[in-house]
N, C-alpha and C positions, 0 to 999 in steps of 0.2 A: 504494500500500500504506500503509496507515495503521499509526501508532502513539501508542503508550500510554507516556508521562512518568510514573515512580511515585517519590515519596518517601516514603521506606517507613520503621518505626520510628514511629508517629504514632498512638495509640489511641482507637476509633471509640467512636462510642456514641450510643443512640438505635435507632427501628425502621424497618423495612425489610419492605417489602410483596411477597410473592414474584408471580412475571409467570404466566399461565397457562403449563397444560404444554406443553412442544414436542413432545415426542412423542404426547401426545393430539391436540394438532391437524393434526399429520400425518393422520392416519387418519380423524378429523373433515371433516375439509377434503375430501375425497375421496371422501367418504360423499354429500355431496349432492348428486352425480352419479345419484345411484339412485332419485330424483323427478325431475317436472316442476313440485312443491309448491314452495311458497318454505321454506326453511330458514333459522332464526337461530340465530345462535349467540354467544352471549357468552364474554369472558373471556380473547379471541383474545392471543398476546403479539405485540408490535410487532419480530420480531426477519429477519434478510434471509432464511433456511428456510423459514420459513411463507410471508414475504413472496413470496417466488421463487414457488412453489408455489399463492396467491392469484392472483398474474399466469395464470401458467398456465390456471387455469381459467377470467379474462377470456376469453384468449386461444383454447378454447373454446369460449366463446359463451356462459359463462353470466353473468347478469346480478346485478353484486355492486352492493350499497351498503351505504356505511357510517353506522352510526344512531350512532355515538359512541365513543369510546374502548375498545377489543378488542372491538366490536360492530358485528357486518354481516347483512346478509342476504343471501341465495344462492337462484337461482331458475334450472335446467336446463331449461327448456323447451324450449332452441331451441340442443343442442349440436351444433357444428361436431366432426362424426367424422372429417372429412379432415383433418384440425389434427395427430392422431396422429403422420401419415407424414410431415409436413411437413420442411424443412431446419428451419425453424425450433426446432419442436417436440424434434425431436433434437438441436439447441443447448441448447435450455432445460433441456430434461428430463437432460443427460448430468451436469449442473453441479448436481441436486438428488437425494440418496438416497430422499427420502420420495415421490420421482413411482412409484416402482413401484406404489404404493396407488393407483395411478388405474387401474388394469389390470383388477382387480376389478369396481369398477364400472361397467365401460366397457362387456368383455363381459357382464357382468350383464344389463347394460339393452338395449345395442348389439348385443351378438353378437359384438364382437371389443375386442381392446386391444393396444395396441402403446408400447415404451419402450424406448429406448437403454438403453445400460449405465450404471447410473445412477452419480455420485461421492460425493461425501460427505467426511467424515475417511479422511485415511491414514489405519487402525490398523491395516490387517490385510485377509486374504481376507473377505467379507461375501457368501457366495453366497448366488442367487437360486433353487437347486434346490427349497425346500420349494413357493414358490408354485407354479412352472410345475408341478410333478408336484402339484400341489393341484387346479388348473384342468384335469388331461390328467383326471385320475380323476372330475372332473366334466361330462366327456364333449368338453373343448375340444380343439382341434388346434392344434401347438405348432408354429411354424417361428423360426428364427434366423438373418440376415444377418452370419456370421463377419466378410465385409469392413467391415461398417457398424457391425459389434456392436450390431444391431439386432433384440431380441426382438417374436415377434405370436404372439397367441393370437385361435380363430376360435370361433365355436358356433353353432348356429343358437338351439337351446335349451337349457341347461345341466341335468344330471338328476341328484339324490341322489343321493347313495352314503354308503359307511362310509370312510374312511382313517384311519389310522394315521402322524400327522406325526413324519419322520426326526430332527426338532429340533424343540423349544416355541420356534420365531421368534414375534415380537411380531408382526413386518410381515407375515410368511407368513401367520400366523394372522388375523388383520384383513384382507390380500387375499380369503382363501377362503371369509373371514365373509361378504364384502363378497359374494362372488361368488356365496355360494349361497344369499342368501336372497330370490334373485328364482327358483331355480332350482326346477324341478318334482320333487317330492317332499322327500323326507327326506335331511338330511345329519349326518351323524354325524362328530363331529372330534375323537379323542383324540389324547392328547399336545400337546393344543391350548396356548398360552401364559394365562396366565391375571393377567395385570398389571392395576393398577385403570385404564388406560387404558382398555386392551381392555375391561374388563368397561363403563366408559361408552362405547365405540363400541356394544356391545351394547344398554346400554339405551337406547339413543339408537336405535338402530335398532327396539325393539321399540316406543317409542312410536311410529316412523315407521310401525307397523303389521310389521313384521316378527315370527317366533314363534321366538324365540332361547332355550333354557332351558340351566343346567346351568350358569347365569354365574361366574364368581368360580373353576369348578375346571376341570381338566383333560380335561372330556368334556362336549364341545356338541354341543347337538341343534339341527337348524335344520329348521322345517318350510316349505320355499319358499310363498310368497304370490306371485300376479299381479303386482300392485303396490303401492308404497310413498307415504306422504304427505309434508304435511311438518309441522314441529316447531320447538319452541323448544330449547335445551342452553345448560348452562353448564359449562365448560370446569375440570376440575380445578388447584390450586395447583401449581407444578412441582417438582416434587421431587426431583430432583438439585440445581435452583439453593436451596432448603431449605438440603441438605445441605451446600451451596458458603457460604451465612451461617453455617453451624455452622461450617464449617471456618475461615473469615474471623473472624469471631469467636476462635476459641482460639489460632489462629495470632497475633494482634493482642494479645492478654490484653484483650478489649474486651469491654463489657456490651453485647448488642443485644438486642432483643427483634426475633422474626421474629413478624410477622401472619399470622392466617387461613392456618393451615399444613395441613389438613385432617386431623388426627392420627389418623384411623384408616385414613386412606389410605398409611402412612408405613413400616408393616410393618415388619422390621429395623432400619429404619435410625436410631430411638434408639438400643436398644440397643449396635450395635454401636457409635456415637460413647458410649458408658456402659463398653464393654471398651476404650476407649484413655483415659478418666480422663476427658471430658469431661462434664459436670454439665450436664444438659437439664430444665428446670422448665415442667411445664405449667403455662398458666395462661388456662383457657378452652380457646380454640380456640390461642392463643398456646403459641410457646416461646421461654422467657426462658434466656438462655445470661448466667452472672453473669461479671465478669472473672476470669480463673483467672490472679491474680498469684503464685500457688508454682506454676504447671503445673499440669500433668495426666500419670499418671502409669497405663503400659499394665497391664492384667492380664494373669497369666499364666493356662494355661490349669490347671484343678485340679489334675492331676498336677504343675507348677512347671514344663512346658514351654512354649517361645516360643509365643505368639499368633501365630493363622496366622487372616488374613480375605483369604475368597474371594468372586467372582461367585458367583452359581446364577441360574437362572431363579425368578421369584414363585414364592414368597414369601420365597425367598432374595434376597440383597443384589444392587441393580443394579450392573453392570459398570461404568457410567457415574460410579458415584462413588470407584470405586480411586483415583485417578488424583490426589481431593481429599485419600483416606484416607493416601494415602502421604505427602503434600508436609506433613501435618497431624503425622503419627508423627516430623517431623524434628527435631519441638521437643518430643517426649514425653519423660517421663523410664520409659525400657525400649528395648524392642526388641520388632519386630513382622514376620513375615513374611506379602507382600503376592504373592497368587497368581491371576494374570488369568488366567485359563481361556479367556476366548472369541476374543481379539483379542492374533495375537502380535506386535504393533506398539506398542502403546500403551502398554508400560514407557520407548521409548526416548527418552521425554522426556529420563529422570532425569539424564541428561549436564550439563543445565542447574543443576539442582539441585547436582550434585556442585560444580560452579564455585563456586556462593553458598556452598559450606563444609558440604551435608549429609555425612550419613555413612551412605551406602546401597552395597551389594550389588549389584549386579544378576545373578542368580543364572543367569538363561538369559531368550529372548525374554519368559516367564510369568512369572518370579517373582523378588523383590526385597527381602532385608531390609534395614530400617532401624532404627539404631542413633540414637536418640534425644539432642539434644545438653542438651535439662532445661534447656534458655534462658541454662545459661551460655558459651554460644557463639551469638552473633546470626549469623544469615544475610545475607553480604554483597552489595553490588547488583551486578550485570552489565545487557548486555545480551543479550536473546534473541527467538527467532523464536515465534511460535503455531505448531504442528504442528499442532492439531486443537481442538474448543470446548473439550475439559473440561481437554485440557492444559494449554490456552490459560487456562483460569481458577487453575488451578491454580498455573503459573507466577507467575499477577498475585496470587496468595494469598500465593505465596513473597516475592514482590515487596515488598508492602505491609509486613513483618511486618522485610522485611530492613534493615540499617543502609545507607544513602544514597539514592544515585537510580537507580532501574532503567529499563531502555527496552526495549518490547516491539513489536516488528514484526508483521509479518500480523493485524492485531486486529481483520480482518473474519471470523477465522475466529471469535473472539468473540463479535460481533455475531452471529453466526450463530445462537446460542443463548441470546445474555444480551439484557435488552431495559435500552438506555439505560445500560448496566452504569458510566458514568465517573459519566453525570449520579445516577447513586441513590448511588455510592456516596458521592460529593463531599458527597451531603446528611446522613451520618452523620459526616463529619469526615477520611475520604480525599485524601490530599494525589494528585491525578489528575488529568493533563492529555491530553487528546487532543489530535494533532498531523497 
């Protein structure tokens, strides 16, 4: 188990290039199952999720190489379909959340897909209902191994339909994408999720010759094709670890500039770091975050009621970045209540945080106000464990920001999502040792 030495109290400065998305290349990565074409893809990040997930489809059969830095190509000609059932397969696959996306295009192409129960972060229950009832309505047969907790889905040929999805999952909705655009006739998917991820699995799949329409909202049309080609992509900037520099930043009173942030992809998520006092400056494609040496200071809402920031689905705020917003509000000058809707696990970091001297709430497993200390109470250092990636970053935000030396344990849960995360930050002026 690895760990993270932080000397924290140390003001960064300089810029910081964000990694490609993890959550796009989940779904990316999975997609090239649905040719026998070579597929490239740029922009890949180096982090051990994707990496897992890259083995995998070695593993296989499909033939990777890599042209250069977050750039390979991907060529399915000659996949190994027994690999599914394997012991092995159900080692690998149990130990990564994003392998259910391979289900999709397995039976798509194959006629069947099969996957353990997949892990991921503790946060919380993460059910798999929307895909399977995605795949049964597109005419598959659904069996499950209770002793092995082992899902398979069967088809011979998958057929249009209309559904109606019980939740806007990202990953549901990208499994059924995935699944029915080899499928005969029309598929129609409302309540579809609609995140700029998904929308470039989308067009990524329609230059692959796929007919996906209705991108960007909440109702796809997919008119199944034969078969699929292959293609070039380049992989969106990630944007929670964005959001994880803006938080590092204000947390720190540090100037950074983040690069090539893709600002129309970013949706809320100025704004809402603009209703907790933080100062966001385009400049280009750039955001320049200036040092906030008097804070930042929350608004309240126009009636003079407490600020309440919640998840939603796109184009509401991603859940994935509470976890930044809360640790960020410790040093605000207000109060802000902090409301996770999707995942009732993923407040109980803040135990750690209490340690360091925050001053937080924790109201029930969803929600959490914090009482802001306006920087004249520094956060002091402890040791703590990662719970999960964003916790994980979250803590090292606290960390960096706090008076002495911190130690952070599990920090592959880190690595799971941050690419090189000691080495980049070492390079803006982070006193950061790995151990």
């Amino acid at each position: 188990m690895g760990t993270f030495i932080i000397e924290g109290g140390h003001q960064l400065h300089g810029e910081i290039t964000p990694q490609g998305a993890k959550n796009e290349a989940l779904q990316i990565l999975c997609a090239v199952l649905l040719t026998p074409e070579t597929v490239t893809i740029q922009n890949i990040p180096d982090i051990l999720d994707v990496n897992k997930l890259i083995g995998i489809l070695e593993d296989l059969g499909v033939k990777i190489q890599k042209k250069g830095k977050g750039s390979y190509t991907f060529k399915a000609d000659d996949v190994n379909v027994d690999y599914l059932q394997s012991e092995t397969f159900k080692k690998d696959g149990r130990g990564l959340r994003g392998s259910i996306m391979l289900v999709g295009p397995m039976l798509a192409r194959f006629g069947q897909g099969f996957i353990p129960k997949p892990g991921g972060d503790k946060i919380g229950r993460r059910r798999l209902d929307t895909h399977f009832e995605g795949f049964v309505k597109l005419g598959a047969k659904f069996r499950y191994n209770r002793e092995e907790h082992f899902f398979g889905v069967e088809a011979r040929r998958l057929k249009g339909t209309y559904m109606l999805l019980d939740e806007a999952s990202v990953t549901g909705t990208a499994n059924i994408v995935m699944a029915s655009v080899l499928a005969e006739g029309t598929t129609t998917i409302y309540n579809a999720a609609c995140e700029p991820y998904l929308q470039q699995l989308c067009k990524m799949l329609n230059k692959m010759g796929a007919r996906i329409s209705g991108i960007g909202s909440n109702l796809l049309t997919i008119e199944g094709v034969e078969s699929l080609g292959g293609t070039t992509h380049r992989m969106l900037p990630d944007m929670i670890e964005i959001g994880s520099w803006v938080g590092l930043a204000a947390m720190t009173q540090s100037e950074l500039t983040i690069k090539n942030v893709g600002w129309e992809n970013l949706g809320l998520i100025p704004s809402v770091f603009g209703k907790l006092g933080i100062t966001l400056k385009k400049k280009g494609d750039d955001i320049f975050i200036p040092a906030h040496k008097k804070g930042y200071e929350i608004q309240n809402f126009i009636d003079g009621s407490i600020l309440t920031i919640a998840d939603a689905p796109w184009p509401g705020l991603t859940p994935d970045l509470l976890s930044i917003i809360l640790v960020i509000a410790t040093q605000a000058r207000g109060e802000v209540l902090i409301h996770q809707k999707m995942f009732e696990s993923r407040l109980f970091f803040v135990d750690k945080l209490l340690d360091m001297g925050a001053k937080i709430i924790l109201c029930d497993p969803h929600r959490a106000t914090v009482i802001g200390h306006d920087f004249k109470s520094t956060l002091k250092a402890t040791t703590m464990v990662s719970p999960d990636i964003r916790a994980g970053v979250s803590l090292l935000i606290a960390a960096l920001s706090a008076k002495g030396t911190s130690t952070i344990h599990n920090i592959e849960q880190i690595d799971r999502g941050y690419e090189e995360i000691d080495t980049r930050l070492r390079a803006i002026g982070a006193h950061i040792t790995r151990v």
